[in-house]
LOPALO-411246 format. One record per residue (C-alpha): residue number from 0; x, y, z. Coordinates in nm, 4 decimals, m for minus. Layout:
  pos         x         y         z
  NUM         X         Y         Z
...
***
This chain:
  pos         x         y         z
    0    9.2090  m15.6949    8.8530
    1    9.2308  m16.0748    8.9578
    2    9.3122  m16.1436    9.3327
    3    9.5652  m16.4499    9.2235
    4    9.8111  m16.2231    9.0363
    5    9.8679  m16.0852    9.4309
    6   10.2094  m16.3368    9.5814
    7   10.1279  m16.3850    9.9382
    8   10.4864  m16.4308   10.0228
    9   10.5374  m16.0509    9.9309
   10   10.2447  m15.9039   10.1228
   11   10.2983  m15.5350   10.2398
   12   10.3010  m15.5877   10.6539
   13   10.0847  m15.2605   10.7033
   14    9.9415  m15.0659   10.4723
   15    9.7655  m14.7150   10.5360
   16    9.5052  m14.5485   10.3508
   17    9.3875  m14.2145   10.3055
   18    9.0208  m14.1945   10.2945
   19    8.9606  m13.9097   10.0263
   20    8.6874  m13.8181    9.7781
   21    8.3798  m13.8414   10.0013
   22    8.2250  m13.5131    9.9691
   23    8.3248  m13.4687    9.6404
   24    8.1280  m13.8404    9.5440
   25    7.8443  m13.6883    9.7075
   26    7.8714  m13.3948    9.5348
   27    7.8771  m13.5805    9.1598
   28    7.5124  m13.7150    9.3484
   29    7.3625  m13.4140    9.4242
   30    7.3417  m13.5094    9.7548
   31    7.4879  m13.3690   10.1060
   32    7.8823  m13.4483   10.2299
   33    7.6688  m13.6467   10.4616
   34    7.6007  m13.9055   10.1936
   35    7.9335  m13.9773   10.0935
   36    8.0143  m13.9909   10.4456
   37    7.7611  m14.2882   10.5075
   38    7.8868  m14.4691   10.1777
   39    8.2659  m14.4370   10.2605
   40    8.1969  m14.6460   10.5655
   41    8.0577  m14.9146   10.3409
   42    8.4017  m14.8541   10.1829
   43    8.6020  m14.9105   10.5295
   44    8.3968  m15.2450   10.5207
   45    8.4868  m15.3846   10.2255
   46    8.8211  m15.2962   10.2239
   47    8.9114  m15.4222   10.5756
   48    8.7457  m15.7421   10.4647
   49    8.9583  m15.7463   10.2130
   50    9.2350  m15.6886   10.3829
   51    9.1860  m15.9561   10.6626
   52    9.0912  m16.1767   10.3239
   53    9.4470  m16.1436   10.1925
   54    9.6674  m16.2003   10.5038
   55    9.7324  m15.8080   10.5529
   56    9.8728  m15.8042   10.9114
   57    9.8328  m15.4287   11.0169
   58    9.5801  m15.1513   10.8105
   59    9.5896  m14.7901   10.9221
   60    9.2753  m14.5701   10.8294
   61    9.2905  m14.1834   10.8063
   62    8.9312  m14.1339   10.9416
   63    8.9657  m13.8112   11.1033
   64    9.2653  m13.5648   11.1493
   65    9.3173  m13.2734   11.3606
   66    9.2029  m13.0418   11.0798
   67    8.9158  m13.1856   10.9811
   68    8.7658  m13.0159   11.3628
   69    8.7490  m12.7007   11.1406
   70    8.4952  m12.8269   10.9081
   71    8.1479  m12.7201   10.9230
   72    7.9749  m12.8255   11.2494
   73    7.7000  m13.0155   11.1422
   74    7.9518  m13.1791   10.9343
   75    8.1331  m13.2506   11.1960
   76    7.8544  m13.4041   11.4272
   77    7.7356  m13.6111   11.1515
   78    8.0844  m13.8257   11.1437
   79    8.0740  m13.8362   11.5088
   80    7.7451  m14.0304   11.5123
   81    7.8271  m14.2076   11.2048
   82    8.1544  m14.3327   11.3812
   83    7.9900  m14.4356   11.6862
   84    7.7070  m14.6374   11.5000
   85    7.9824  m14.7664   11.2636
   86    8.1670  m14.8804   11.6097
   87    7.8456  m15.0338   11.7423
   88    7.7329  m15.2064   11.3799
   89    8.1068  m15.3452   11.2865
   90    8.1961  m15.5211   11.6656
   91    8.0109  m15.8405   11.5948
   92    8.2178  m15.8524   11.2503
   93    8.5438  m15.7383   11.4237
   94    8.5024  m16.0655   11.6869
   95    8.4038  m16.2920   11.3723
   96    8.6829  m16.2444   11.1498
   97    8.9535  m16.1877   11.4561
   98    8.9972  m15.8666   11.4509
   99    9.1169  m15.6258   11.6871
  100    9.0597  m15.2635   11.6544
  101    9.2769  m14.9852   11.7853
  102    9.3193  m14.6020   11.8020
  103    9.5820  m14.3410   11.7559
  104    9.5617  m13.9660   11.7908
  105    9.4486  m13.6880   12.0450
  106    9.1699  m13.9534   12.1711
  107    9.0866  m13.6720   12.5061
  108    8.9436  m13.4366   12.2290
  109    8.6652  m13.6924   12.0915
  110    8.3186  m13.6510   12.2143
  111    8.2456  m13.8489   12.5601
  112    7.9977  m14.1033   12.3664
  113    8.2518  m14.1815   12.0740
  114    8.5316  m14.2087   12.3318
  115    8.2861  m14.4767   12.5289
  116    8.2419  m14.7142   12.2015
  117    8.5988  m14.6490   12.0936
  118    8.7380  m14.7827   12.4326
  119    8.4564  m15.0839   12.4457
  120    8.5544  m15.2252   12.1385
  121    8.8944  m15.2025   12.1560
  122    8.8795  m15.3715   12.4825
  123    8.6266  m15.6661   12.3483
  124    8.8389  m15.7113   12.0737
  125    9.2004  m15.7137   12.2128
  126    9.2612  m16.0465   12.2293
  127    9.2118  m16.0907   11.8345
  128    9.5549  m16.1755   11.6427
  129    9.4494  m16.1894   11.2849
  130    9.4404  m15.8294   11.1834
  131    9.5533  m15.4955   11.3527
  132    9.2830  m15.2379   11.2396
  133    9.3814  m14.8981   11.3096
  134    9.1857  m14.6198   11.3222
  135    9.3370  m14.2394   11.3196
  136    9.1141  m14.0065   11.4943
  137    9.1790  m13.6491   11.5442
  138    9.5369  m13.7574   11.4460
  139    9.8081  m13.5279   11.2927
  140   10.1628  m13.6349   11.2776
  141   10.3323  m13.2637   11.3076
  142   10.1603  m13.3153   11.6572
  143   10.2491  m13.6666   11.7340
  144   10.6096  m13.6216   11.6782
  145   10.5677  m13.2748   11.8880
  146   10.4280  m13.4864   12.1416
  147   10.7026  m13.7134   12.1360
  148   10.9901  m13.4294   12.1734
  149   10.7867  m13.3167   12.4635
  150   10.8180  m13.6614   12.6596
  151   11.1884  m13.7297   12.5632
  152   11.2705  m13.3826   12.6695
  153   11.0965  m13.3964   12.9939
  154   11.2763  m13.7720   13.0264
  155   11.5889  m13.6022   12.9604
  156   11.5808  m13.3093   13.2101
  157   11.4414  m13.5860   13.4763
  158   11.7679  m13.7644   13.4067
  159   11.5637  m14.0902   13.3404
  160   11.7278  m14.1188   13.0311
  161   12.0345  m13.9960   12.8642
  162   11.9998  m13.7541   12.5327
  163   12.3093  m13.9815   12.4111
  164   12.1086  m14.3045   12.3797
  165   11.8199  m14.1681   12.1826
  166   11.8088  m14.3013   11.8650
  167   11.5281  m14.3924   11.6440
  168   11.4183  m14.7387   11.8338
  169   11.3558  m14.4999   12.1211
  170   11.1888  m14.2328   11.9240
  171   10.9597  m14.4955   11.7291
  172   10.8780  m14.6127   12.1637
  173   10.7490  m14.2741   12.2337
  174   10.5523  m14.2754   11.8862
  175   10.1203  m14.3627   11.8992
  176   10.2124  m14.6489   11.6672
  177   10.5026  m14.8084   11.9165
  178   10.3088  m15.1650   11.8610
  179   10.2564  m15.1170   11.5243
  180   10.5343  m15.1692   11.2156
  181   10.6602  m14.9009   10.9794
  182   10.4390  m14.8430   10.6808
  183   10.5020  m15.0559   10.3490
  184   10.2162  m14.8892   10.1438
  185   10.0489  m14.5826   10.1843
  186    9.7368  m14.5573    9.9395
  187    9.5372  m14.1921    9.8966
  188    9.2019  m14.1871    9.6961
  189    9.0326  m13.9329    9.5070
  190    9.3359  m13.8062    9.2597
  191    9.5510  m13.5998    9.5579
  192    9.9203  m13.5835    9.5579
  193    9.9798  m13.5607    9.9239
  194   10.0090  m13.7073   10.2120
  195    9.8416  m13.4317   10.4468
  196   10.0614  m13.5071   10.7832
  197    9.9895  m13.8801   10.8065
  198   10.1817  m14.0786   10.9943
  199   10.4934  m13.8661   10.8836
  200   10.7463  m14.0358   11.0654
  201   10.6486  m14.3817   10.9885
  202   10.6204  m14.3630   10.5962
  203   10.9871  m14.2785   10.5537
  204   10.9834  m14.5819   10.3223
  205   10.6512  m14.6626   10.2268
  206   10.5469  m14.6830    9.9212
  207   10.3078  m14.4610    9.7988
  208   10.0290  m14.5658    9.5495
  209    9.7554  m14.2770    9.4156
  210    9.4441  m14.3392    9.2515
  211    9.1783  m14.1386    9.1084
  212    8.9145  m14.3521    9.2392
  213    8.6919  m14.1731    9.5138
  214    8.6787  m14.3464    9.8490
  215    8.3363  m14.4432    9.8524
  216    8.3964  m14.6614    9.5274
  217    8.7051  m14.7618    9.6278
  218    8.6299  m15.1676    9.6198
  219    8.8500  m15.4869    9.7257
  220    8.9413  m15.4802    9.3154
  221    9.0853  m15.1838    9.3482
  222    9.2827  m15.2699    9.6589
  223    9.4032  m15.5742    9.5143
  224    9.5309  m15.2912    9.1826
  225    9.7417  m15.1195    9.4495
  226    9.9091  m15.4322    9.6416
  227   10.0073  m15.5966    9.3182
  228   10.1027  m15.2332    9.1955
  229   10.3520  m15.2264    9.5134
  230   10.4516  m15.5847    9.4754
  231   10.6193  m15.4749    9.1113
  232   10.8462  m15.1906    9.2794
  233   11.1608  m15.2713    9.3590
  234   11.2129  m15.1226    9.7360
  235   11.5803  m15.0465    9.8069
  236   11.5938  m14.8240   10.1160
  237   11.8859  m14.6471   10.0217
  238   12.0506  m14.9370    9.9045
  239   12.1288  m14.9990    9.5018
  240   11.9832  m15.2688    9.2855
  241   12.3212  m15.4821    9.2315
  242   12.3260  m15.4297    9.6675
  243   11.9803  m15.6203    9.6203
  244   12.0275  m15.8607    9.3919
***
């Protein structure tokens, strides 16, 4: 796939990924979950490079949701310390290529450490305007819309604000994601059909775009396969063609 078929006057503005396939690449190794774990960050590399490369505005990686506490705990512990070296390793790229990094999710439930190097890069790097790299950690989006309910109700019974002027806008404002636009392509790895309560809410009319590829071969080819892939749809949002045209 050749980088110039890609029109960078019909870039998507954010595009999210689902990070799948890890364990199962490690798997087709013989080797621990662990493994595929260290080569998918390789992955995150190359494809936020690629992304920043392009002109992409805002990327959104699924790196660990709500479920994914139930996995096995050494499991578990493993992409803890892999994040946090990850956070530590990746900074001094971030601040090259202009990049600032942000979170979404239940932050309060990450271990102390990972919280520390989450909060010091984002803070080093918030200045940066070229890219918006967002990372989902212990994220689901049945929960963040829950959460969102929670502080419109509470709003409402406060009298703060009236249950008459809620509309979407206001919604979207109590949202993790209130500085960030709604998804134009959502991309999932690894052959699965689903998009496993990610950003629910804010793929209403995203694209979506499934390979077969696992994530730790997932290379800037193959993102370039999917943005030209989206740039071919015709996206109507409930509008019809002639409306378009």
């Amino acid at each position: 796939m050749n980088e110039k078929l890609i029109n960078k006057e019909k870039l998507p503005e954010h595009i999210a990924i689902i990070m799948d396939g890890n364990g199962r690449w490690a798997k087709q190794q013989g080797k621990l979950r662990v493994f595929g774990h260290e080569n998918g960050a390789k992955a995150v590399k190359r494809v936020v490079e690629g992304c920043a490369e392009l002109g992409i505005k805002n990327l959104t990686l699924y790196a660990f949701s709500t479920e994914n506490w139930k996995r096995p705990k050494m499991e578990v512990e493993t992409l803890m310390k892999l994040l946090v070296s990850s956070l530590k390793k990746e900074l001094k790229t971030l601040l090259q290529n202009n990049i600032k990094l942000n979170a979404i999710g239940n932050i309060e439930t990450l271990p102390k450490k990972v919280q520390s190097e989450l909060l010091e890069v984002m803070e080093k790097t918030k200045d940066n305007n070229r890219m918006t790299l967002t990372m989902a950690l212990s994220y689901g989006g049945r929960e963040e819309i829950k959460n969102a309910v929670v502080e419109l109700c509470t709003k409402v019974k406060n009298n703060i604000i009236s249950p008459d002027i809620i509309d979407e806008s206001i919604i979207n404002n109590h949202l993790y994601t209130q500085n960030l636009p709604d998804v134009d392509l959502l991309i999932r790895t690894s052959g699965e059909y689903r998009v496993s309560n990610f950003l629910l809410w804010q793929i209403a009319y995203a694209e979506l775009y499934f390979t077969k590829t696992l994530w730790p071969d997932f290379t800037k080819e193959h993102l370039w396969e999917a943005i030209i892939n989206y740039q071919n749809r015709e996206r109507r949002f409930g509008k019809t063609s002639e409306q378009l045209n």
